[in-house]
VOPA-24368 format. One record per residue (C-alpha): z, x, y; residue in one letter. Coordinates in nm, 4 decimals. Each point is the difference from the previous one (the first is absolute). Example, Ala and Ser with C-alpha at 12.3 -4.5 7.8 and 13.67 -1.06 7.14 Angstrom:
% residues 2
         c3         c1         c2   residu
     0.7800     1.2300    -0.4500        a
    -0.0660     0.1370     0.3440        s
***
This chain:
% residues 239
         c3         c1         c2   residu
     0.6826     2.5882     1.2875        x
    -0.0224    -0.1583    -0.3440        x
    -0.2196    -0.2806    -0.0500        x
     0.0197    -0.2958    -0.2745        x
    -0.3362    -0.1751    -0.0302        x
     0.0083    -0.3647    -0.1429        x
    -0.2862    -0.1532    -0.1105        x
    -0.1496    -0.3494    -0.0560        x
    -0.1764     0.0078    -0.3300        x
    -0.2033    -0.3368     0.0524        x
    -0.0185    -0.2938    -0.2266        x
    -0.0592     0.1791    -0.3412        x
    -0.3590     0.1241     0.0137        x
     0.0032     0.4232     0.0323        x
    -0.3314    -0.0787     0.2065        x
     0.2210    -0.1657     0.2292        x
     0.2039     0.2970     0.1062        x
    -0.0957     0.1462     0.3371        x
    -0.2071     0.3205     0.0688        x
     0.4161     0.0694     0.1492        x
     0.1646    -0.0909    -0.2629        x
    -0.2024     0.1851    -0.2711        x
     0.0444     0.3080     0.2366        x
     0.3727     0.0026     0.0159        x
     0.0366    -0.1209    -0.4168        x
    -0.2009     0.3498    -0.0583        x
     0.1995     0.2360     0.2077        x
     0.2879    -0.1663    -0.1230        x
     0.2941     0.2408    -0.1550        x
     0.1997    -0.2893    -0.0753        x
    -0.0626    -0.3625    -0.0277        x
     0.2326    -0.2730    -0.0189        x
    -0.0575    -0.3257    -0.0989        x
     0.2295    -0.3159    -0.0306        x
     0.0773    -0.2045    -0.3342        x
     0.1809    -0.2718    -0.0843        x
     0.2472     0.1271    -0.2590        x
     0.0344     0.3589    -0.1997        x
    -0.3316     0.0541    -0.2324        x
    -0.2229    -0.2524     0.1658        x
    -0.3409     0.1899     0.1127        x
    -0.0153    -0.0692     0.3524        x
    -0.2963    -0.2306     0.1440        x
    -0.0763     0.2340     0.2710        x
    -0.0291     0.3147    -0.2155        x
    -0.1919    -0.1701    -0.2371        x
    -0.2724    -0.1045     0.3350        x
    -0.0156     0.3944     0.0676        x
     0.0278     0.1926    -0.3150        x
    -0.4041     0.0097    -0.0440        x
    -0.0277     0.2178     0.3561        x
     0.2834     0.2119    -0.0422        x
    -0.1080     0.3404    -0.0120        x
     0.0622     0.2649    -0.3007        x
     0.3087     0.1693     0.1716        x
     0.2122    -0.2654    -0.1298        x
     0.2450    -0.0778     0.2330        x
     0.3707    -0.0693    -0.0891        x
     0.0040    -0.3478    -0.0604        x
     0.2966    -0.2034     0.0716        x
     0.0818    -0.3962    -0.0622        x
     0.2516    -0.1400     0.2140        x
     0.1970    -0.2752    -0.1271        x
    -0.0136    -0.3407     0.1874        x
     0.2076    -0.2817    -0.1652        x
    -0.1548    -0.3494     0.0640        x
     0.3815    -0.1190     0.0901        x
     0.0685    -0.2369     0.3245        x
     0.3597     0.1336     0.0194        x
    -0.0050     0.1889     0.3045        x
     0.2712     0.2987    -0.0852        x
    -0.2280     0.0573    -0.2412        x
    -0.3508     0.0294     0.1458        x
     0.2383     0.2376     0.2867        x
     0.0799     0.2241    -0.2310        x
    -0.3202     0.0010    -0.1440        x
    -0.1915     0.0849     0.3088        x
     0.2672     0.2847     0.1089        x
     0.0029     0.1306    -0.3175        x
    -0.4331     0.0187    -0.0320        x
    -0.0079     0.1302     0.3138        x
     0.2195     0.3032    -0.0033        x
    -0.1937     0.0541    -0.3172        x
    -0.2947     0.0363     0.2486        x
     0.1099     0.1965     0.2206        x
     0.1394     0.2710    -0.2146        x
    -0.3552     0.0205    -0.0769        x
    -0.1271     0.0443     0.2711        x
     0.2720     0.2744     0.1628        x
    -0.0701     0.2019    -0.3081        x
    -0.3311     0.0298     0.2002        x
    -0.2186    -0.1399    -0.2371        x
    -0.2830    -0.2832     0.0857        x
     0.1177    -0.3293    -0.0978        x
    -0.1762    -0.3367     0.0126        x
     0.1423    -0.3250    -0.1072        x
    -0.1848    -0.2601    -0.1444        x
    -0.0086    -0.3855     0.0554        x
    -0.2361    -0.2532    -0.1022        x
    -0.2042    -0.2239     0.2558        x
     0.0791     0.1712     0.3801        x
     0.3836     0.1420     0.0562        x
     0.0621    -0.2531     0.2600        x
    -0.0398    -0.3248    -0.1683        x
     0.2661    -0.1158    -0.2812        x
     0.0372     0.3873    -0.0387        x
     0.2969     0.2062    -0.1654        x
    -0.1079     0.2432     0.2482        x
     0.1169    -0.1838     0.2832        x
     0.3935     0.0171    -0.0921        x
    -0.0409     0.4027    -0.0680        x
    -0.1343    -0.0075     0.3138        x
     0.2890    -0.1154     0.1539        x
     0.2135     0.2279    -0.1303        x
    -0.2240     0.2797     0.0798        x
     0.0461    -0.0993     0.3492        x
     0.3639    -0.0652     0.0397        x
     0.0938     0.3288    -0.2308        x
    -0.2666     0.2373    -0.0016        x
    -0.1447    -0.0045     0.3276        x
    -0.1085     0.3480    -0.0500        x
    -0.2680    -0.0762    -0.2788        x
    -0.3768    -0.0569     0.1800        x
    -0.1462    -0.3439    -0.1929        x
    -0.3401    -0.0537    -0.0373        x
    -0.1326    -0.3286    -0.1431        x
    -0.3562    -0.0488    -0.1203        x
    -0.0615    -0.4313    -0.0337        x
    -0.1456    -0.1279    -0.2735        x
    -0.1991    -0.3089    -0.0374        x
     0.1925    -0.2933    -0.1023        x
    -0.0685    -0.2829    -0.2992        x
    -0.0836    -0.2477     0.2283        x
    -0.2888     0.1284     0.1775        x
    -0.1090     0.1267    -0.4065        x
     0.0544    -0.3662    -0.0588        x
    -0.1804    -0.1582     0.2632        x
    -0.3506     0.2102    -0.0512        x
     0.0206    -0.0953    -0.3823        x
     0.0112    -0.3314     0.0708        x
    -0.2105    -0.0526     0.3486        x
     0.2683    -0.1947     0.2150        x
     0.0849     0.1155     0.2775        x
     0.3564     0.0552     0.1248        x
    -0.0115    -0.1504     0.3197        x
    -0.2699    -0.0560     0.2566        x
    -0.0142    -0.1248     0.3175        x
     0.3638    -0.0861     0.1417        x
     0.1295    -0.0528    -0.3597        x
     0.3471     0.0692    -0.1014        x
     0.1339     0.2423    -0.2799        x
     0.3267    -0.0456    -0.2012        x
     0.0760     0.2630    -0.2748        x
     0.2752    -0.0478    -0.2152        x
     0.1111     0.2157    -0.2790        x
     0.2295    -0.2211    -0.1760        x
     0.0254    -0.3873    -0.0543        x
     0.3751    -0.0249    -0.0590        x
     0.0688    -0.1809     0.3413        x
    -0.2498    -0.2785    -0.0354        x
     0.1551    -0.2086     0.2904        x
    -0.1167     0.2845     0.2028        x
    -0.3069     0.0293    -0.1652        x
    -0.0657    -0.3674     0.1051        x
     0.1076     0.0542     0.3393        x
    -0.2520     0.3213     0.0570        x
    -0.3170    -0.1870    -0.1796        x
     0.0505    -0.2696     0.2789        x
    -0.1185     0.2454     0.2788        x
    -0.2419     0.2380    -0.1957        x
    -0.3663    -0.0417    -0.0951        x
     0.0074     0.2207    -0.3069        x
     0.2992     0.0909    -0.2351        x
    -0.0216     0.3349    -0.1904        x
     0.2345     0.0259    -0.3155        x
     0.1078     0.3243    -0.0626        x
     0.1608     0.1913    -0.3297        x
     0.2095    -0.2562    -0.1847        x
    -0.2651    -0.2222    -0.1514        x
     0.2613    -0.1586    -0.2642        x
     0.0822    -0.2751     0.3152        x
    -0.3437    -0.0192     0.1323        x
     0.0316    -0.3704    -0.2299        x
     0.2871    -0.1032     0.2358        x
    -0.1885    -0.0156     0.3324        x
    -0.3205    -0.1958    -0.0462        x
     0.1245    -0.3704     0.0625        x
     0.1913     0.1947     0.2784        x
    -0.3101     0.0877     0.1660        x
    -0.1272    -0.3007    -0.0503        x
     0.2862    -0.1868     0.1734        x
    -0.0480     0.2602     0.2770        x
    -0.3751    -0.1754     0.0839        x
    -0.2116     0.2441    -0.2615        x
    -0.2674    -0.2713    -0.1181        x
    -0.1430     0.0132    -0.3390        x
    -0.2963     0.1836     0.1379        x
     0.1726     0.3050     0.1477        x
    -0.0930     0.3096    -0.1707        x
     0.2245     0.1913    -0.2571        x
    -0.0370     0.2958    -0.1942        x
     0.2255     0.1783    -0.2242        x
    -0.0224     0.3752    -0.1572        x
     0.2009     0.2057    -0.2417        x
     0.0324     0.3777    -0.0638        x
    -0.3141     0.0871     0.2555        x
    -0.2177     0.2879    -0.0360        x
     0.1392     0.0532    -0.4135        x
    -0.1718    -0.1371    -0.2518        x
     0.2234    -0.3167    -0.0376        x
    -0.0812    -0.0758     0.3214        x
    -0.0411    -0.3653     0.0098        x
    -0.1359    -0.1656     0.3108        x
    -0.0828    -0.4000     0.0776        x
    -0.1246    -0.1738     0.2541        x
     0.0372    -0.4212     0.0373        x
     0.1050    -0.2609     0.2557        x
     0.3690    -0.1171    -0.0192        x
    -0.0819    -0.3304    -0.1371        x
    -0.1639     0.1915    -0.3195        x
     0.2916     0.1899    -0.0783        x
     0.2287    -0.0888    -0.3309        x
     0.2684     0.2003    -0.2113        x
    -0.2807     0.2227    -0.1261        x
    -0.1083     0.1346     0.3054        x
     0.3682     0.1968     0.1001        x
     0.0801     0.3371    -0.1692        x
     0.3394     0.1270    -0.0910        x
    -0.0562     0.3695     0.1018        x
     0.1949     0.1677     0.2670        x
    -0.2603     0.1334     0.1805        x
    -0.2132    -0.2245     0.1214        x
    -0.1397    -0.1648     0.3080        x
    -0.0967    -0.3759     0.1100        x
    -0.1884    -0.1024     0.2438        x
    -0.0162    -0.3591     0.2130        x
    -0.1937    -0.0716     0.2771        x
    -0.0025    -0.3709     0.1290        x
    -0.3535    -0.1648     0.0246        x
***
């Protein structure tokens, strides 16, 4: 049976990768790796391109609009994924790349999907990568949660009443991707019993070197501490 191996690349760092995951990159035939729009260098292939090996494997970017309309994204994923498995029924090895670990805020979970429901036939193997937050957390020596502390990650801060809602009931709030609203939820968390004293921290493009990383209480924070990146993580825990 023909196998399709996806692979977590980790935070950003090569070092990072897994023993696994370095394994599978080198006996690669062809690799796949998601980008945002036609001509962008992908994230992930940029993460693995130091271990590949000198066979040069066919390299192949895979087009993944950041769109919310759903007819798109659909088409998208069928399209990508047929892509995929051609590969692979040609009999050739193919991994496919994502950043962080393929099960958390992952294009690789909607190919997966499809894989299931359409190509049943094709044998998935998925190697997990570590994730930004963990990356996060040992760069700035808070821990996640301890104890019988609660977790809340959210990847987006576009519903802010819900945002509000979930800081009510967790003990630390972890910020992922879209740090152009991180600004927005502050007072929120305050309002949602966060004292002045809880800890934050805040990073930006981790394991490059623009990474940016900061660590204050909540009452320290101003205008100067947010960053506008995309990708970038934010960490609260309440005191």
């Amino acid at each position: 049976m023909n196998e399709l191996i996806c692979v977590g690349c980790g935070p950003g760092d090569p070092d990072l990768l897994t023993v696994k995951a370095v394994k599978a990159i080198k006996n690669a035939d062809v690799i796949m790796c998601p980008t945002s729009k036609e001509g962008k260098t992908s994230i992930a292939y940029s993460i693995v391109s130091s271990v590949i090996n000198d066979s040069k494997p066919e390299v192949v970017n895979l087009v993944f609009p950041m769109v919310k309309e759903k007819s798109i994204l659909e088409e998208t994923w069928k399209k990508n994924t047929k892509i995929i498995v051609d590969a692979v029924n040609s009999g050739k090895r193919v991994v496919y790349l994502t950043v962080g670990d393929p099960y958390l805020y992952s294009t690789w979970i909607y190919l997966h999907r499809e894989l299931q429901t359409k190509y049943p036939g094709i044998k998935i193997k998925v190697i997990p990568g570590i994730v930004s937050l963990f990356t996060f957390a040992s760069k700035v020596g808070i821990s996640i949660a301890e104890g019988s502390e609660t977790v809340a990650v959210i990847p987006s801060c576009y519903d802010l009443s819900r945002v509000k809602d979930t800081a009510k009931n967790c003990d630390t709030m972890i910020f992922l991707k879209d740090g152009r609203y991180f600004d927005k939820v502050v007072q929120l968390l305050k309002e949602a019993g966060f004292q002045d004293n809880s800890i934050f921290a805040i990073g930006q493009d981790l394991d490059t070197e623009d990474e940016v990383v900061r660590k204050l209480t909540l009452g320290e924070v101003t205008k100067e501490t947010f960053t506008n990146k995309y990708f970038s993580i934010m960490v609260v825990k309440r005191a």
